[in-house]
C-alpha positions as CSV (number, residue, x, y, z in Angstrom):
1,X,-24.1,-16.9,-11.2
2,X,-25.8,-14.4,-9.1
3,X,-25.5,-14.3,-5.7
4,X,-29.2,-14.1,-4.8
5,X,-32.5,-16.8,-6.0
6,X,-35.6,-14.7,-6.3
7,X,-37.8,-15.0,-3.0
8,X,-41.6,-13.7,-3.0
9,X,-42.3,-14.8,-6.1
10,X,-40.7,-11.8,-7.9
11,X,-37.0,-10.9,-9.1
12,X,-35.6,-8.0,-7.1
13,X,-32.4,-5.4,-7.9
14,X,-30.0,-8.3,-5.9
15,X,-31.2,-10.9,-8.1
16,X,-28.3,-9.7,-10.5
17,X,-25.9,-7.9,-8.0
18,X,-23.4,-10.6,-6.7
19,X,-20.7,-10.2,-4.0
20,X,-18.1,-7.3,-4.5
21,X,-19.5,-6.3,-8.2
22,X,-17.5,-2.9,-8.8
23,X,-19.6,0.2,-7.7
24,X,-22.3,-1.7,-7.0
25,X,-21.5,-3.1,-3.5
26,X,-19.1,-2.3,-0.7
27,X,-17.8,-4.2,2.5
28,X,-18.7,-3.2,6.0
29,X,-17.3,-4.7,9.0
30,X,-16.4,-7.8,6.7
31,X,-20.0,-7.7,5.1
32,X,-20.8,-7.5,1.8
33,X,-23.5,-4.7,1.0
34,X,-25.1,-7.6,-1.1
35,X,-25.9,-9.8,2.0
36,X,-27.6,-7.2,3.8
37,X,-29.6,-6.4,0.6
38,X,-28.3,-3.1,0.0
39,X,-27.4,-1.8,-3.9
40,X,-25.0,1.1,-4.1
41,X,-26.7,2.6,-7.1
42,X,-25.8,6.1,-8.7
43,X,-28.2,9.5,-8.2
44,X,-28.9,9.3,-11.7
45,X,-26.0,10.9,-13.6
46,X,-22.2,9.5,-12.0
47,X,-21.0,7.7,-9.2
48,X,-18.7,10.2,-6.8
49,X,-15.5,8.9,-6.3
50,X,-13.1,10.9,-3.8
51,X,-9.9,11.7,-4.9
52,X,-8.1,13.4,-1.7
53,X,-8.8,13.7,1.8
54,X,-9.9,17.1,2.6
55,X,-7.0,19.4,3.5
56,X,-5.9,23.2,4.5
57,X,-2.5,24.4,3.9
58,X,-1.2,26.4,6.7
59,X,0.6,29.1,6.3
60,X,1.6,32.5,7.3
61,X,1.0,36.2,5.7
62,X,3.8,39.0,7.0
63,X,3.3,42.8,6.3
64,X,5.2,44.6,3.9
65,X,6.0,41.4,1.9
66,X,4.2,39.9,-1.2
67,X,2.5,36.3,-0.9
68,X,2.0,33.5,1.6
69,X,4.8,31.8,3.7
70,X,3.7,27.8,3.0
71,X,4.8,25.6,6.5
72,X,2.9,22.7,5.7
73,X,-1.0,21.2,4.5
74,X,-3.1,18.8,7.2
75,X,-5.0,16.4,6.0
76,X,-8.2,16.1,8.4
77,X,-10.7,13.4,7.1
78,X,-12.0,11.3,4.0
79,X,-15.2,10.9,3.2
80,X,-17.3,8.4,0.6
81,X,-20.6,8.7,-0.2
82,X,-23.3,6.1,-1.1
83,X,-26.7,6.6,-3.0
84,X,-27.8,3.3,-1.5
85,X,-31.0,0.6,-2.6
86,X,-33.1,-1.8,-1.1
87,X,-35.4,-4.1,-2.5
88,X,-38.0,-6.0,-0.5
89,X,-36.6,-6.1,2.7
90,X,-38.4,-8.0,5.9
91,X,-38.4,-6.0,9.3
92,X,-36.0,-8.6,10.1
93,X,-33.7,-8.2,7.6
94,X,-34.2,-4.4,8.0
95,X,-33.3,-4.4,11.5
96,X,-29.9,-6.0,10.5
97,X,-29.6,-3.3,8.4
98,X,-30.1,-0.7,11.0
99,X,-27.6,-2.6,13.1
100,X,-25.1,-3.4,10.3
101,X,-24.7,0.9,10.2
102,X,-25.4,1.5,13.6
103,X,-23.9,5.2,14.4
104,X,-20.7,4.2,17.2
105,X,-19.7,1.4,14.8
106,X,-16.0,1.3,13.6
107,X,-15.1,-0.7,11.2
108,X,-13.2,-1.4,8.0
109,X,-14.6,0.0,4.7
110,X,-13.8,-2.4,1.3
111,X,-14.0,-0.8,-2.1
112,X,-14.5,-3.5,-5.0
113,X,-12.9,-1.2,-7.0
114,X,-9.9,-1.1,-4.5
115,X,-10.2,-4.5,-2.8
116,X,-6.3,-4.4,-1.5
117,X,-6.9,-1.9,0.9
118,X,-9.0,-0.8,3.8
119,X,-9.8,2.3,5.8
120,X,-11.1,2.6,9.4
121,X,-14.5,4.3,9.2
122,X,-17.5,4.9,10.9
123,X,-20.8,5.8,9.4
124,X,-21.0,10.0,10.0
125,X,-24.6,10.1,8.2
126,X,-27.5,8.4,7.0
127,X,-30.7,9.4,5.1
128,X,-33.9,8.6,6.0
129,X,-35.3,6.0,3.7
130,X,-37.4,7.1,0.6
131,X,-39.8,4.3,0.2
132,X,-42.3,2.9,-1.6
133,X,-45.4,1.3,1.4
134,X,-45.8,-2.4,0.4
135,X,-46.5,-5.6,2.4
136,X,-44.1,-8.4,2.5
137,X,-45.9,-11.1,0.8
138,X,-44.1,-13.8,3.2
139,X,-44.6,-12.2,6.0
140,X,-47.9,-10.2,5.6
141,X,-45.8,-7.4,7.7
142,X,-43.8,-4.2,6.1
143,X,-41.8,-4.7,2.6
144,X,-39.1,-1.9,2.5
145,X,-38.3,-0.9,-1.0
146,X,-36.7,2.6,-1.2
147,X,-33.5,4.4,-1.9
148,X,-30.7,6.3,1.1
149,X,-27.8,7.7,1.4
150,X,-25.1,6.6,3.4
151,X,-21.5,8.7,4.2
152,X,-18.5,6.8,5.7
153,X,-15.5,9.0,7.6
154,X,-12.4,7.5,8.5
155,X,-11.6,8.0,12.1
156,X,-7.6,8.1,13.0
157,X,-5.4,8.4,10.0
158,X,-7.2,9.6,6.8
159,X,-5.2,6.8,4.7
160,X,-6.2,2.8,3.9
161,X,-4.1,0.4,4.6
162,X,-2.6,-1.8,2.4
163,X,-3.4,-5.7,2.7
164,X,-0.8,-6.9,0.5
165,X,3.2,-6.0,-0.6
166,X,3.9,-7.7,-3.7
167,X,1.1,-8.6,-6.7
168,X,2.3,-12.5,-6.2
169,X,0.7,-12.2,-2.6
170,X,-3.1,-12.0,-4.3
171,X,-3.0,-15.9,-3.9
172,X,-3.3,-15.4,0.2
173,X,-5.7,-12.6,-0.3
174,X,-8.6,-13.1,2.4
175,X,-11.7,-11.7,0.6
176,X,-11.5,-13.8,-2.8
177,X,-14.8,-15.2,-1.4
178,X,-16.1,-11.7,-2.2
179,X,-14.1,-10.2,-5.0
180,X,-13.5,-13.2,-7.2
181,X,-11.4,-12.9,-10.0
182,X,-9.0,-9.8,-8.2
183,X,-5.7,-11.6,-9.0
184,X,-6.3,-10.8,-13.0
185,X,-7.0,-7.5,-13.2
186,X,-5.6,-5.3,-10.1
187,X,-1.4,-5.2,-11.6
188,X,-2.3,-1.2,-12.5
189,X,-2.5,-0.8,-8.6
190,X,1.2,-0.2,-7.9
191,X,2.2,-3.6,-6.9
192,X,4.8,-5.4,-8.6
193,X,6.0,-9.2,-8.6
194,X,8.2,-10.3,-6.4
195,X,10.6,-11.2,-9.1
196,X,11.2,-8.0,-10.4
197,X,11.8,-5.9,-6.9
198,X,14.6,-5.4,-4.8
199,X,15.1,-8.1,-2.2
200,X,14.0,-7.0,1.2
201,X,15.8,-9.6,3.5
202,X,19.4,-8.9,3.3
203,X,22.4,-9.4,5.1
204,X,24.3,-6.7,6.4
205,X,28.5,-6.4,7.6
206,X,30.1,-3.1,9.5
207,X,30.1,-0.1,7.4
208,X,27.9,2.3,5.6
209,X,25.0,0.0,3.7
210,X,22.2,1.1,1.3
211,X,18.9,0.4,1.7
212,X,16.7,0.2,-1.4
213,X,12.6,0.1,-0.5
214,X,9.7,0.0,-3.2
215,X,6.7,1.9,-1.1
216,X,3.7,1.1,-3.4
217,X,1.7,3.4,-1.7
218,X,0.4,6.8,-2.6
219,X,0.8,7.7,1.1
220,X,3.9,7.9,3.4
221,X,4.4,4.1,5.0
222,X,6.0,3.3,8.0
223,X,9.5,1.0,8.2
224,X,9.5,-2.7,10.3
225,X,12.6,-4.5,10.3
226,X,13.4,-7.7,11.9
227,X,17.3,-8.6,12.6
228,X,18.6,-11.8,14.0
229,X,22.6,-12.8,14.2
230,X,24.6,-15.9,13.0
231,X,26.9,-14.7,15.6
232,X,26.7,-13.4,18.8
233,X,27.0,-9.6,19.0
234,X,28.3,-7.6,22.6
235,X,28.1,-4.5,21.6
236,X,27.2,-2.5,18.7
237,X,25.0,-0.1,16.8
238,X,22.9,0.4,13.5
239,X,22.0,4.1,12.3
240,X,19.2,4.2,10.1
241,X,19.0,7.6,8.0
242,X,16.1,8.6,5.6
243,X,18.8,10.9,3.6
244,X,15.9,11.8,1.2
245,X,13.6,13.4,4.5
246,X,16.5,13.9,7.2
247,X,14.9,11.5,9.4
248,X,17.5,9.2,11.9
249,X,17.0,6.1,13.9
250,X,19.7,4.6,16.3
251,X,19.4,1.4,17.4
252,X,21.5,-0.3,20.3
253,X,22.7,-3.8,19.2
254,X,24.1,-5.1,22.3
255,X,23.0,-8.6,23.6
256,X,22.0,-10.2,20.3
257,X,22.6,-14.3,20.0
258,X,22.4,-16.8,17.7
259,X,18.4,-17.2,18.9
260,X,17.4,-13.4,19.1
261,X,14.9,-11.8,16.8
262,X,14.8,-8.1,17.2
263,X,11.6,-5.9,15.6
264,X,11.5,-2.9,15.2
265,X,8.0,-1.6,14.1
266,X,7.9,2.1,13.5
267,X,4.3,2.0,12.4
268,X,2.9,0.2,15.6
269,X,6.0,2.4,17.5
270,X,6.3,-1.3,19.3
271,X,10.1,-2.5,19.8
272,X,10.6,-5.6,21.3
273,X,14.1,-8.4,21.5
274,X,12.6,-11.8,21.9
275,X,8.9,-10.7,23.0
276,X,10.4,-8.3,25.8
277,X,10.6,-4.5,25.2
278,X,13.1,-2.8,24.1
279,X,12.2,0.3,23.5
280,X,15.2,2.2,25.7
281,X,17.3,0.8,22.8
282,X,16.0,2.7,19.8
283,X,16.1,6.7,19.9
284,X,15.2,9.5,17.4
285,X,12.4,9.4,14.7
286,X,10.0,7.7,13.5
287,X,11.0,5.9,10.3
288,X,8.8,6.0,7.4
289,X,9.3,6.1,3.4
290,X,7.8,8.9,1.1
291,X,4.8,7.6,-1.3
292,X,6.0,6.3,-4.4
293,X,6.6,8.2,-7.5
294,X,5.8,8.0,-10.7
295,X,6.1,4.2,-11.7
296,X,7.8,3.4,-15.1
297,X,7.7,-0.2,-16.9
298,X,9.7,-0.4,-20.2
299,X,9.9,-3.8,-22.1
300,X,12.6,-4.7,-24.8
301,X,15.3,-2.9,-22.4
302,X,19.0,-4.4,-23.0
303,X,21.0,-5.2,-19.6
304,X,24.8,-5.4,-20.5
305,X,27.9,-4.7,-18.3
306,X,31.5,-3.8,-18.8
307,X,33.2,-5.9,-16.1
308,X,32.4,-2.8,-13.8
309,X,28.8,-1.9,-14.3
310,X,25.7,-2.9,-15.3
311,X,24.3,-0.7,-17.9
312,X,20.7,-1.1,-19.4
313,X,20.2,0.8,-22.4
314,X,17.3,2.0,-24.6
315,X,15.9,2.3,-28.2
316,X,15.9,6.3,-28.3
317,X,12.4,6.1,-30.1
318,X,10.6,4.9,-27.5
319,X,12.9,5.8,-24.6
320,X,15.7,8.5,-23.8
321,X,17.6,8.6,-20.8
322,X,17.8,12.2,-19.2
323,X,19.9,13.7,-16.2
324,X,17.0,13.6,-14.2
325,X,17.3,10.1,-14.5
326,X,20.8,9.9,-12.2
327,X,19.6,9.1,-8.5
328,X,16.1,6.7,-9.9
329,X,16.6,3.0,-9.2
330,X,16.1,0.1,-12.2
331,X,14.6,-3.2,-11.0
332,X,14.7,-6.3,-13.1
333,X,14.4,-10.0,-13.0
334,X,17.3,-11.8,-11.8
335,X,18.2,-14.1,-15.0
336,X,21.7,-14.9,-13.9
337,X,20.5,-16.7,-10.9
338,X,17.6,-19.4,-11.4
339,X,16.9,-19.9,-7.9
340,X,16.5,-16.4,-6.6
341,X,12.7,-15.2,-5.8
342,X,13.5,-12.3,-5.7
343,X,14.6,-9.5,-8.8
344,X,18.0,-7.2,-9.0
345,X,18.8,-3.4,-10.1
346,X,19.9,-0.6,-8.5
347,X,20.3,3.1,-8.1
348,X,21.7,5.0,-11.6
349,X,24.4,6.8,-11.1
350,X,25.0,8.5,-14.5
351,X,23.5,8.1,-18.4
352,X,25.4,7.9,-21.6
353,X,23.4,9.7,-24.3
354,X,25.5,8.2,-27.0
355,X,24.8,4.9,-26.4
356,X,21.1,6.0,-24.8
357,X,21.8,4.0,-21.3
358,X,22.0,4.3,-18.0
359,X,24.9,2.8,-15.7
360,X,24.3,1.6,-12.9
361,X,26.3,2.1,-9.1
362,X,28.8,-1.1,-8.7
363,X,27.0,-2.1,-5.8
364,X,24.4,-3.7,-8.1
365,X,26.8,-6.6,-9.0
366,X,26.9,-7.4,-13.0
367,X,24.0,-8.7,-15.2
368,X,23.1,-9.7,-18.9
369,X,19.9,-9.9,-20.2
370,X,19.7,-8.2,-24.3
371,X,15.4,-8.4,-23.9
372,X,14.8,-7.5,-20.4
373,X,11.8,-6.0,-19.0
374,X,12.6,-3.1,-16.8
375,X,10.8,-0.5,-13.8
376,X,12.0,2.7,-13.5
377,X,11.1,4.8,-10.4
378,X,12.4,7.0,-7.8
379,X,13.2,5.6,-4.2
380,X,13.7,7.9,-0.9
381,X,17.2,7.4,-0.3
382,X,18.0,5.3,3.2
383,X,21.2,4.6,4.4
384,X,22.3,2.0,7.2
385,X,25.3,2.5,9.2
386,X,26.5,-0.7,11.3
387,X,29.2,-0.4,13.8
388,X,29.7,-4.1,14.7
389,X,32.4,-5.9,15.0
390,X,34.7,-7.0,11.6
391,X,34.3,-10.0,10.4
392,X,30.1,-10.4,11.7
393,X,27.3,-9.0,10.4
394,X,23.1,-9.2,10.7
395,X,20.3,-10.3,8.9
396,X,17.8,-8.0,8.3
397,X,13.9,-8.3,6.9
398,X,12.7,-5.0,5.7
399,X,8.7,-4.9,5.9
400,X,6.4,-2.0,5.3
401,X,2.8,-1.8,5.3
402,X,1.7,0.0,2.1
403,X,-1.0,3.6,3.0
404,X,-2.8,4.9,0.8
405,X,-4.6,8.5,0.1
């Protein structure tokens, strides 16, 4: 059903537009393009759809030597474009217009064709209006018909943010009322089910621990972690290294009870124990993962183990294992436990090309599943190291908020 009745006597170009139709609308400051009665139309060949942020590499050139030392690229903004319509408008609703895109405004910028994520923008420029001089036949005054262009910049970071972590969390997802129907066809994102991703709240004891995070963005992500305690800890100490970028965290344990809830929000660079700060308790970097790599999702795998490992193994016509596969982490649905929400798997720590499988580090525990479907990808490798006392150990809830290019 559309999301517009004819008004004036006449059908207009909104009369078959509704809410978040794909390239045809975009949201504003939580408003719909369609309710201002603005079309995002094409100039009459394509629609422009940015692919990057614009960027410069810097880098150095030294006499007497061949090429360009390469330090590192900054990204500096992201621009979209709209060829924009409007049909009919009142001076009233025209005026809402004007205000809707006013010049100081910041706001968050929805793409239908992206509807999980959002960047901070603010309109940069705006076209005079090309339009056609007609009176509004309900009001007697102006009738503004005519075509613009409108360009959005994000301000801050040049990445969106991510509104959701796994594909099962479309059912809490805030804008259906605009983009009806984005649980059924948005999987291809990057997001996986719950069911078939590592578990992110964990429990941890003294010694080295590895950490295993999915990042489904295409843009690094900031770490959150929230520990609490069954028992009360006096003194100790988790080290949190990012082998895979050389970044280190230290956090100072001391003082947790049985009622504590420590975060630790590396994003927001916000650390707090029970509501208070705590910031003179965490020291060295900032902890972020590396955008995800190149996603892999093979069906009619076979998960077997040998009392040791698990091992999941492959028809060699549709996949081979490789040694660039050692050090990639396998995620799967937990079949041997009913109850669990959330999936299993584990890093790969060496292939068989015999049998075409990989085997998997003991830490994974042992599985059996001989029609399993499978994701392959690459993790940044994190490590925790907890110096507590034996015999206790904390409870961690890993959290990231996906970014996006």
């Amino acid at each position: 059903m559309a999301a517009h009745e004819p008004v004036c006597g006449r059908a207009n170009i909104m009369d078959v537009i509704d809410k978040g139709e794909i390239y045809l609308t975009f949201v504003f400051d939580g408003i719909d393009s369609s309710q201002i009665g603005v079309a995002s139309v094409s100039d009459g060949s394509t629609y422009d759809t940015p692919i990057l942020p614009e960027f410069s590499d810097n880098s150095l050139e030294v006499d007497g030597y061949d090429g360009k030392y390469y330090f590192n690229t900054r990204l500096s903004q992201k621009s979209f474009t709209y060829n924009c319509f409007i049909d009919n408008l009142s001076a009233f609703e025209f005026d809402q217009l004007k205000s809707w895109i006013r010049p100081k405004k910041i706001g968050k910028l929805i793409r239908p064709e992206e509807p999980y994520r959002y960047y901070w923008v603010k309109v940069s420029s705006v076209d005079n209006l090309g339009n056609i001089p007609l009176t509004h036949p309900d009001t007697g005054g102006v009738s503004y018909t005519g075509n613009f262009s409108i360009t959005f910049t994000t301000v801050g970071q040049t990445c969106g943010y991510g509104m959701l972590y796994y594909q099962d969390d479309l059912k809490y997802y805030e804008y259906r009322d605009i983009f009806d129907g984005t649980q059924d066809y948005y999987y291809d994102e990057g997001l996986l089910y719950r069911e078939e991703s590592l578990p992110m709240s964990v429990t941890m004891v003294s010694g080295e621990n590895e950490v295993q995070i999915y990042n489904p963005g295409t843009y690094n992500s900031k770490i959150r972690a929230i520990i609490s305690t069954d028992t009360a800890i006096d003194s100790g100490a988790m080290i949190l290294r990012n082998e895979t970028v050389g970044d280190v965290s230290v956090i100072t344990l001391n003082g947790l009870t049985t009622d504590s809830k420590m975060i630790l929000d590396w994003g927001e660079n916000i650390y707090t124990l029970n509501g208070v700060d705590c910031s003179d308790k965490v020291e060295g970097d900032l902890m972020y993962l590396q955008p995800r790599n190149y996603v892999e999702r093979q069906e009619n795998a076979s998960i077997s183990n040998d009392g040791t490992n698990t091992m999941v193994s492959f028809d060699e016509k549709v996949r081979q294992v490789r040694t660039d596969d050692i050090g990639k982490t396998v995620m799967f649905k937990d079949e041997m436990n009913v109850n669990s929400k959330d999936g299993a798997g584990g890093r790969i720590i060496g292939i068989d090309k015999i049998t075409n499988r990989f085997i998997l580090d003991k830490s994974v525990g042992l599985y059996s599943n001989p029609n399993a479907t499978v994701i392959i990808t690459k993790l940044d490798k994190l490590s925790c190291e907890l110096n507590i006392p034996e015999g206790q150990s904390i409870n961690v809830e890993w959290q990231i908020v996906p970014r996006y290019l």
